[in-house]
C-alpha positions in Angstrom: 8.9 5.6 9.5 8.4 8.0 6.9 6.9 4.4 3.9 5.0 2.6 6.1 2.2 2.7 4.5 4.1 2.3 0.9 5.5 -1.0 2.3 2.5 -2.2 4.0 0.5 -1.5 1.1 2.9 -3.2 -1.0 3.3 -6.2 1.0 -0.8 -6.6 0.6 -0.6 -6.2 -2.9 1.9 -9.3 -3.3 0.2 -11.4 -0.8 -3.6 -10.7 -2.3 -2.1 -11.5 -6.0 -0.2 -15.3 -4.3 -3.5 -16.0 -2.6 -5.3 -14.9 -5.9 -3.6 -17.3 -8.1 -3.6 -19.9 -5.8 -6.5 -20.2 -5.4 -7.5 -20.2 -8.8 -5.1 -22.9 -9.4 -6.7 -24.6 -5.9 -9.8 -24.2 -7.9 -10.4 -22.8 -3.8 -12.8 -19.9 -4.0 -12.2 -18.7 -0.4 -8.2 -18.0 -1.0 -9.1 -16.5 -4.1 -11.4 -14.1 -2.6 -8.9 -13.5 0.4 -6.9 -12.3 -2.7 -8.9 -9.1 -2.7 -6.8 -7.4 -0.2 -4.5 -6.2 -3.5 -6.8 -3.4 -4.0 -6.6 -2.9 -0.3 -3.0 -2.5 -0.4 -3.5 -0.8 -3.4 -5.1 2.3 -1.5 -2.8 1.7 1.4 0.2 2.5 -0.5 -1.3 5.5 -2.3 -2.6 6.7 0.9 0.9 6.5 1.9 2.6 8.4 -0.5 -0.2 10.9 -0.4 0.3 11.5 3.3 4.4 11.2 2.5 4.2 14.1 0.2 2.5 16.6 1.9 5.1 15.6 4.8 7.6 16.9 2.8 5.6 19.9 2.2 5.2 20.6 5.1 9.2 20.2 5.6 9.8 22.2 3.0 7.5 25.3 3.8 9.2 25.3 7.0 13.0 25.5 6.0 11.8 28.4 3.4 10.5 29.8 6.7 13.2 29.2 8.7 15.6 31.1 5.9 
């Protein structure tokens, strides 16, 4: 699947911001350090469109070949 990453990376954005604010609300320091793994999602996703558009690059180099 050609977003993987995107989504995963996503996904780990939205859960590290919940556990973030929970846990501030919590007043629980361990959920709002698990909360960290935004920026880790962060990377994740623009790893993911990094490696996506050279993909498509790649694609595209090929069909100009192919012409």
């Amino acid at each position: 699947m050609r977003y993987e990453d995107e989504l995963k990376g996503k996904g780990k954005q939205v859960s590290g911001t919940v556990k973030q604010k929970l846990g501030k609300l919590a007043k629980d320091p361990n959920l709002q350090q698990r909360g960290n793994e935004r920026v880790e999602g962060h990377v994740q996703e623009k790893f993911g469109r990094a490696k996506r558009k050279v993909g498509e690059a790649i694609e595209d180099i090929g069909e100009d070949i192919a012409d």
